[in-house]
MMTF fields as JSON, N, C-alpha, C and O atoms, coordinates in Angstrom:
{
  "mmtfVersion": "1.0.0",
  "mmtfProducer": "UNKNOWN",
  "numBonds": 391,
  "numAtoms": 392,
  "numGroups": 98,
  "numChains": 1,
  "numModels": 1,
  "chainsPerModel": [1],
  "groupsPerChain": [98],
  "chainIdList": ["A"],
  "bondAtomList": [4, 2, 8, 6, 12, 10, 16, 14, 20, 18, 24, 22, 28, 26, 32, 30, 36, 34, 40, 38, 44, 42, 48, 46, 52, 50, 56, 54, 60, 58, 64, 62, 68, 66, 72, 70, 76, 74, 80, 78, 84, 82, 88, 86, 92, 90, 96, 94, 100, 98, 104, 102, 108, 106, 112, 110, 116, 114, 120, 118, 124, 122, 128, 126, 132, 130, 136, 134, 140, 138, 144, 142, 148, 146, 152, 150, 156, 154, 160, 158, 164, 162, 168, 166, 172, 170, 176, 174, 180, 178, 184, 182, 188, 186, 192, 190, 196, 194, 200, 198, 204, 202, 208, 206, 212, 210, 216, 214, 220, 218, 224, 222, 228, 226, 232, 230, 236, 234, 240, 238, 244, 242, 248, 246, 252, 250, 256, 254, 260, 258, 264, 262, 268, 266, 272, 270, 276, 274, 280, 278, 284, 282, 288, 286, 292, 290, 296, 294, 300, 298, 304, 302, 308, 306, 312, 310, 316, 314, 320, 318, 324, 322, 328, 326, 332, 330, 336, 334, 340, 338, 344, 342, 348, 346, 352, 350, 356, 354, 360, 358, 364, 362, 368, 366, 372, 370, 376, 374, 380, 378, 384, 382, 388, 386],
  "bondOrderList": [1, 1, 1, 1, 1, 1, 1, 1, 1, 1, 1, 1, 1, 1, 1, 1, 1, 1, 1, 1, 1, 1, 1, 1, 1, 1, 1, 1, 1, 1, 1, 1, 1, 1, 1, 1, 1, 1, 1, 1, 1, 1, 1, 1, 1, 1, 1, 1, 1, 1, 1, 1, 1, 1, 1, 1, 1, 1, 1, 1, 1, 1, 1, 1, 1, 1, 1, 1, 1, 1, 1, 1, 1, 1, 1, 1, 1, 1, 1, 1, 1, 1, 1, 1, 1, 1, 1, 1, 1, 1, 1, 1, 1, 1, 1, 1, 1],
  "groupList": [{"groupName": "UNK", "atomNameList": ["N", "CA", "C", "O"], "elementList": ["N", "C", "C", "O"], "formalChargeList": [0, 0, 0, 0], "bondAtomList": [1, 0, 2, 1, 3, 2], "bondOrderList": [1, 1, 2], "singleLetterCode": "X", "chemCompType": "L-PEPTIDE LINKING"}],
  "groupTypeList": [0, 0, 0, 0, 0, 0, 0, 0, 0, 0, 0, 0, 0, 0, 0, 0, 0, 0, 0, 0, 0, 0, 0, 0, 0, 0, 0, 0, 0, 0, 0, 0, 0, 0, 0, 0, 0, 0, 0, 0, 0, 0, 0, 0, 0, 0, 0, 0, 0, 0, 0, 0, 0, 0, 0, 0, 0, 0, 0, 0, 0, 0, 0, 0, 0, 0, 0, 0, 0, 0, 0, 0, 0, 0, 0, 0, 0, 0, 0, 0, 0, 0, 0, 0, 0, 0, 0, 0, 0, 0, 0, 0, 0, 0, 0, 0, 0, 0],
  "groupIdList": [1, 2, 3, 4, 5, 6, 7, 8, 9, 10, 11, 12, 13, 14, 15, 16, 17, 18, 19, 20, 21, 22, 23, 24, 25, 26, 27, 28, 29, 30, 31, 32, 33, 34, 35, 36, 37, 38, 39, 40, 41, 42, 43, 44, 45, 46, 47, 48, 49, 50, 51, 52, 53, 54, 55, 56, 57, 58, 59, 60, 61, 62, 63, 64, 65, 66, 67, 68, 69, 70, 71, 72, 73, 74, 75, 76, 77, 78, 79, 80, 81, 82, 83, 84, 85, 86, 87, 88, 89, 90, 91, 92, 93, 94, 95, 96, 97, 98],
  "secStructList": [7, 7, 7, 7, 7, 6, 6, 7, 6, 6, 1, 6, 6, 7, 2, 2, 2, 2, 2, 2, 2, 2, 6, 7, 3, 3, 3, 3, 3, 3, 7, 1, 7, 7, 7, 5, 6, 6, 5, 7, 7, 7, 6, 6, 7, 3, 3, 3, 3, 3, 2, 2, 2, 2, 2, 2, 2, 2, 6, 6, 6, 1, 3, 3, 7, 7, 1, 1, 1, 7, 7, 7, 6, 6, 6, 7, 7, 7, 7, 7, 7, 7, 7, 7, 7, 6, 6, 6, 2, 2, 2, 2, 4, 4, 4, 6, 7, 7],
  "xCoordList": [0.849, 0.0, 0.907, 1.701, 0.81, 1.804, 0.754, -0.468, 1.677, 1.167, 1.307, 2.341, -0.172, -0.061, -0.844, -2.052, 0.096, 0.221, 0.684, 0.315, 1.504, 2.187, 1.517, 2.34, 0.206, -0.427, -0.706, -1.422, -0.035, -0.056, 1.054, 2.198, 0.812, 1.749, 2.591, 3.596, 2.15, 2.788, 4.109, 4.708, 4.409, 5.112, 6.392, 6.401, 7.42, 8.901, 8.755, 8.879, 8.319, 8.778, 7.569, 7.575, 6.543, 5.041, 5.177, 6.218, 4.11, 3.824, 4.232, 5.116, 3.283, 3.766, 4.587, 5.006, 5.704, 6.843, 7.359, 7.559, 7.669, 8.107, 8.048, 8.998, 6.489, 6.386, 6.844, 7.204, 6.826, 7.4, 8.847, 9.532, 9.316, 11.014, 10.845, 11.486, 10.195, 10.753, 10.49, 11.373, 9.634, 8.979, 10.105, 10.181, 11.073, 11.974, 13.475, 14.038, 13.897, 15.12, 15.662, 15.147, 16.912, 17.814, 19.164, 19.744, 19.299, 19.596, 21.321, 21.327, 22.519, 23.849, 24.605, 24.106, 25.728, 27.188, 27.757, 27.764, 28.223, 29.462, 31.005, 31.638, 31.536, 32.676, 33.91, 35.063, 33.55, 34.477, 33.144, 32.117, 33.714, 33.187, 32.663, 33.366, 31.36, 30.549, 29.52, 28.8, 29.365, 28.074, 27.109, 27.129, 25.86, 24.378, 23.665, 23.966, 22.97, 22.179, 23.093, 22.973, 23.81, 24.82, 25.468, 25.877, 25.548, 25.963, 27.192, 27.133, 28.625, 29.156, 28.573, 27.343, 28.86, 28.374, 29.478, 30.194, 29.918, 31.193, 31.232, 30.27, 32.548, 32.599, 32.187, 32.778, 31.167, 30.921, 29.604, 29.068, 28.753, 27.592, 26.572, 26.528, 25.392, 24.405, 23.31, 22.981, 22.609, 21.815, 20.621, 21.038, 19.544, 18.757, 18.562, 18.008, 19.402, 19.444, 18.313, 17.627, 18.259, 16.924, 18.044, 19.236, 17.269, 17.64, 18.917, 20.124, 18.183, 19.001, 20.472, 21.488, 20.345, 21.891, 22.561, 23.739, 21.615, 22.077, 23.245, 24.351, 22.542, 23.268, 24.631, 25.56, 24.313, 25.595, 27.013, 28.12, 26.826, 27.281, 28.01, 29.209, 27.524, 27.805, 28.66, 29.699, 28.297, 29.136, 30.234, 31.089, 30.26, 31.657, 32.495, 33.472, 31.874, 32.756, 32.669, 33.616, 31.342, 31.588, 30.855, 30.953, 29.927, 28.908, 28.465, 28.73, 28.093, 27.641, 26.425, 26.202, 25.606, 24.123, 24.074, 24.72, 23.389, 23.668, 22.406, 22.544, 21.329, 19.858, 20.748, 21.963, 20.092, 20.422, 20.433, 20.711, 20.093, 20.122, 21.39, 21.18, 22.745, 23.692, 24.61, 25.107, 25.155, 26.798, 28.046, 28.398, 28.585, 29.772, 31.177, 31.565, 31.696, 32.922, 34.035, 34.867, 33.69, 34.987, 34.326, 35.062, 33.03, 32.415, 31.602, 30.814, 32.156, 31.414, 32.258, 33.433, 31.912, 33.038, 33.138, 32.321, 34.584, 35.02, 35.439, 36.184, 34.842, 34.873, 36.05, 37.012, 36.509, 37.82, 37.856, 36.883, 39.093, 39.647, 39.585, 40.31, 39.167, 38.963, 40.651, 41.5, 40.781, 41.568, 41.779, 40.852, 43.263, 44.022, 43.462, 43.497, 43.105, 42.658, 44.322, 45.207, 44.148, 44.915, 46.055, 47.23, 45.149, 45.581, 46.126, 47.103, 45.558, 46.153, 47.341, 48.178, 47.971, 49.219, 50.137, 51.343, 49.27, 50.361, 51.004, 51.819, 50.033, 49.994, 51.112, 51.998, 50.91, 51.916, 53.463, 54.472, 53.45, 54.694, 55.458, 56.682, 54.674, 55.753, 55.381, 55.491, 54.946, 55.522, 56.167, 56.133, 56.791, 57.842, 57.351, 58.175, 55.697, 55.562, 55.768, 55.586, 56.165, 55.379, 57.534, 57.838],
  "yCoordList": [-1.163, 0.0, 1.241, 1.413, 2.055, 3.385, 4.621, 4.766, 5.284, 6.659, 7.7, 8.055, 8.106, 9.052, 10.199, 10.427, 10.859, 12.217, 13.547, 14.647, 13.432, 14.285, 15.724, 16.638, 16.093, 17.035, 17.82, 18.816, 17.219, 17.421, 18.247, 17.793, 19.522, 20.263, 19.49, 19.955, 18.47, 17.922, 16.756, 16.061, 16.653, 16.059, 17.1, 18.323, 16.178, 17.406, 17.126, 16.001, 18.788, 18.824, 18.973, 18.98, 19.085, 19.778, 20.722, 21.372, 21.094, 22.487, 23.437, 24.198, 23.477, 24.871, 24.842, 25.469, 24.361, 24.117, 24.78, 25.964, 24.519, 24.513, 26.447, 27.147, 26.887, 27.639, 28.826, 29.924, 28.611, 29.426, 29.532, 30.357, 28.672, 28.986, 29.754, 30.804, 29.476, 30.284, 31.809, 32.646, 32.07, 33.925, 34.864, 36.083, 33.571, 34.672, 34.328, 33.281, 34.926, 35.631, 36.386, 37.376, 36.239, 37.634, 37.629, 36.63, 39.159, 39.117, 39.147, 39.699, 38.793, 38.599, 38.857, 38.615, 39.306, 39.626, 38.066, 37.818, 37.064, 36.681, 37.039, 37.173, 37.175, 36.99, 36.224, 36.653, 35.204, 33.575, 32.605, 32.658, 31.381, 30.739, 29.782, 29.557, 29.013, 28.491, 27.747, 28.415, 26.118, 25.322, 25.568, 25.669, 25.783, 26.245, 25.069, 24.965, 24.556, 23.5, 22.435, 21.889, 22.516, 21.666, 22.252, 21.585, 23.25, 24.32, 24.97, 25.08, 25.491, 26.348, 27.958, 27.907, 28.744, 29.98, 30.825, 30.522, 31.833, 32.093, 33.857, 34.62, 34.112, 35.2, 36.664, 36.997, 37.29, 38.52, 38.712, 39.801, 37.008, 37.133, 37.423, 36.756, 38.313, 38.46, 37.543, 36.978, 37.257, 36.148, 36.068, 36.188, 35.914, 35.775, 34.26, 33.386, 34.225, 32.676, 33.14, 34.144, 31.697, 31.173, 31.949, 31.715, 32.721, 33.699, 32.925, 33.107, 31.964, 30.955, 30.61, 30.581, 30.319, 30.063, 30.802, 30.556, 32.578, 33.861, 34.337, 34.865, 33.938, 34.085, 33.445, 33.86, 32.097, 31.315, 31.791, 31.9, 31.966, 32.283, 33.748, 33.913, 34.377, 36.059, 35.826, 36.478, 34.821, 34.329, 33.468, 32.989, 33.284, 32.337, 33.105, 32.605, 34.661, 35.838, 35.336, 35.437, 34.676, 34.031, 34.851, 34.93, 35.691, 36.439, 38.119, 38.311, 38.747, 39.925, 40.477, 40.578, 40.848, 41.175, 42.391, 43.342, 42.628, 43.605, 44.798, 45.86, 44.566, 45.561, 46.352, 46.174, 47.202, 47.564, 47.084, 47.678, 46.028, 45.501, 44.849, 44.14, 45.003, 45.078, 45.428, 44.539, 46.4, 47.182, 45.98, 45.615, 45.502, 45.02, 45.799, 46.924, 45.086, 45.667, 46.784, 47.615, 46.443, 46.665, 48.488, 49.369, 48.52, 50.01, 50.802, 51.738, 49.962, 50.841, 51.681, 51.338, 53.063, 54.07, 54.459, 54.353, 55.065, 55.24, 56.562, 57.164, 56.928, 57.91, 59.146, 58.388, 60.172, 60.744, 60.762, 60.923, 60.577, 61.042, 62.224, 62.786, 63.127, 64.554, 64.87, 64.01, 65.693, 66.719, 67.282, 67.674, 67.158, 67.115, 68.783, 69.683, 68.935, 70.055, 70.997, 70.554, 72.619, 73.25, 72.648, 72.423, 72.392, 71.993, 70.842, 70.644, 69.667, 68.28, 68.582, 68.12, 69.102, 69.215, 70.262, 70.368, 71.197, 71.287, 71.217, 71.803, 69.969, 69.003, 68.097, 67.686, 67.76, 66.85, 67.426, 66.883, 68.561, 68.527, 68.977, 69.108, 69.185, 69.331, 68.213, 68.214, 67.172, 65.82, 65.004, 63.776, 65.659, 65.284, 64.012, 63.228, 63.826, 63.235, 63.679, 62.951, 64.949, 65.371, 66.283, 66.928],
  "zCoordList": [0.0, 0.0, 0.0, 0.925, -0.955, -1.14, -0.218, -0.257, 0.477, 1.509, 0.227, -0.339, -0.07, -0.931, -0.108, -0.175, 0.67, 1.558, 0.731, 1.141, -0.448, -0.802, -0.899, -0.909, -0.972, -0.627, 0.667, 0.762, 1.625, 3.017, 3.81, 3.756, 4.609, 4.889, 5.96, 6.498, 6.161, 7.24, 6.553, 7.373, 5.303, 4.487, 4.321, 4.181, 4.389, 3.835, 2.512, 2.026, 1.523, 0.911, -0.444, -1.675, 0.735, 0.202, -0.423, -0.344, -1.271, -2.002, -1.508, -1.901, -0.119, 0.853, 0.92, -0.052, 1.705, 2.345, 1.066, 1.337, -0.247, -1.32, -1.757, -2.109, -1.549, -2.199, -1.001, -1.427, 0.325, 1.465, 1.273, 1.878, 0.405, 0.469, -0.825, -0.877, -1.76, -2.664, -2.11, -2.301, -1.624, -1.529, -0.653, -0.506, -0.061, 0.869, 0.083, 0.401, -0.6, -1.437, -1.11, -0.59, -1.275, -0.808, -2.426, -2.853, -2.997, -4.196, -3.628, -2.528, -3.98, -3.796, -4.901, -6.0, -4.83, -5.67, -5.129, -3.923, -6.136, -6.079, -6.031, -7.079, -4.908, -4.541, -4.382, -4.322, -4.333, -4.784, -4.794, -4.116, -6.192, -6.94, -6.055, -5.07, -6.177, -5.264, -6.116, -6.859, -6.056, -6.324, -5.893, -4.667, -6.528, -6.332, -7.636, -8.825, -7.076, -7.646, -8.702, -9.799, -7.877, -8.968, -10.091, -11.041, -10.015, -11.392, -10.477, -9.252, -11.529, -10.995, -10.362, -10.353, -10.065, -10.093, -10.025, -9.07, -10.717, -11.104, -10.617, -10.516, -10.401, -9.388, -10.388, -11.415, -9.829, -10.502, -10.708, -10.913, -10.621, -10.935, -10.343, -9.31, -10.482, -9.668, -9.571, -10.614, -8.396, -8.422, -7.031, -5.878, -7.244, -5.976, -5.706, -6.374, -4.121, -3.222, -2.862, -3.051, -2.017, -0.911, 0.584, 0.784, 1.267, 2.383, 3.131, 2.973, 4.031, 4.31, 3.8, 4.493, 2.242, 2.017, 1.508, 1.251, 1.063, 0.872, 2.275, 2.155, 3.531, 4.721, 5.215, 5.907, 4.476, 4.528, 3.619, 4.146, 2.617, 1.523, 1.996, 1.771, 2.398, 3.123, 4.179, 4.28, 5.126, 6.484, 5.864, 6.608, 4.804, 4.536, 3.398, 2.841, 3.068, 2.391, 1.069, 0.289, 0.697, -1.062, -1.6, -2.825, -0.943, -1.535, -0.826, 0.361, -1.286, -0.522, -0.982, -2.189, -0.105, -0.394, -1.333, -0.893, -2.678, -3.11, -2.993, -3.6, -2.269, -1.49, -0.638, -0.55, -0.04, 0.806, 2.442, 3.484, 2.198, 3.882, 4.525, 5.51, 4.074, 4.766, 4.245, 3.553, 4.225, 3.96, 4.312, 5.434, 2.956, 3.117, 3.872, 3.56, 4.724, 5.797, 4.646, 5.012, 3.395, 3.02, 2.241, 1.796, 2.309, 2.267, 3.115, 2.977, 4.241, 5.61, 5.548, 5.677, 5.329, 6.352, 7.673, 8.587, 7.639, 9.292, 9.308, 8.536, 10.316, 10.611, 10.536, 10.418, 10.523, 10.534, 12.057, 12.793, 12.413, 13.904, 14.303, 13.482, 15.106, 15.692, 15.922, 16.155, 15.847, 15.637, 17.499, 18.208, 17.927, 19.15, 19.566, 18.726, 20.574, 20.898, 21.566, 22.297, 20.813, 21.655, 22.524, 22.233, 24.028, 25.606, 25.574, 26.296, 24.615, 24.508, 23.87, 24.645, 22.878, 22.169, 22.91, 22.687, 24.021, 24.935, 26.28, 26.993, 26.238, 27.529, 27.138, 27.886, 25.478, 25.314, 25.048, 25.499, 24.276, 24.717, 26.048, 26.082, 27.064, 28.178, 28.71, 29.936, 28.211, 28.514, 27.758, 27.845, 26.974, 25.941, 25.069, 24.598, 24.847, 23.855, 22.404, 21.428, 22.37, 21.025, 20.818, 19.814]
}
């Protein structure tokens, strides 16, 4: 007797289940070369993963989100350093740092 459930959300790998992964995407830059469905995926290319392995892919530096929902480290800017006041530069030199 074959279990013909396959219509059932309670099955891995149901419709739902199926159609809930597709709706959450996150779009990515390739950064180093990486298998996705059995296919190469080659560095440069743009592409929308399933969130999940959009995240992985980001945490292992192969990919970077290209939306705006997270600034890669390497175009965050930093801030300029403030500028030594007056009293500090002549605090320091009569303590012969400077």
């Amino acid at each position: 007797m074959a279990l013909l459930a396959a219509g059932s959300a309670l099955v891995a790998g149901s419709q739902l289940e199926t159609d809930m992964q597709e709706m959450q995407v996150k779009e990515v830059r390739v950064l180093r070369a990486f298998y996705y469905q059995r296919k190469p995926i080659e560095v440069g290319k743009v592409l929308d993963l399933p969130k999940t392995f959009a995240a992985e892919m980001v945490a292992a530096k192969k990919a970077q989100y290209t939306s705006g929902d997270a600034k890669p480290a390497a175009e965050a800017v930093m801030p300029a350093p403030a500028a030594a006041s007056q009293e500090s530069k002549e605090r320091s030199k009569k303590t012969g740092l400077i």
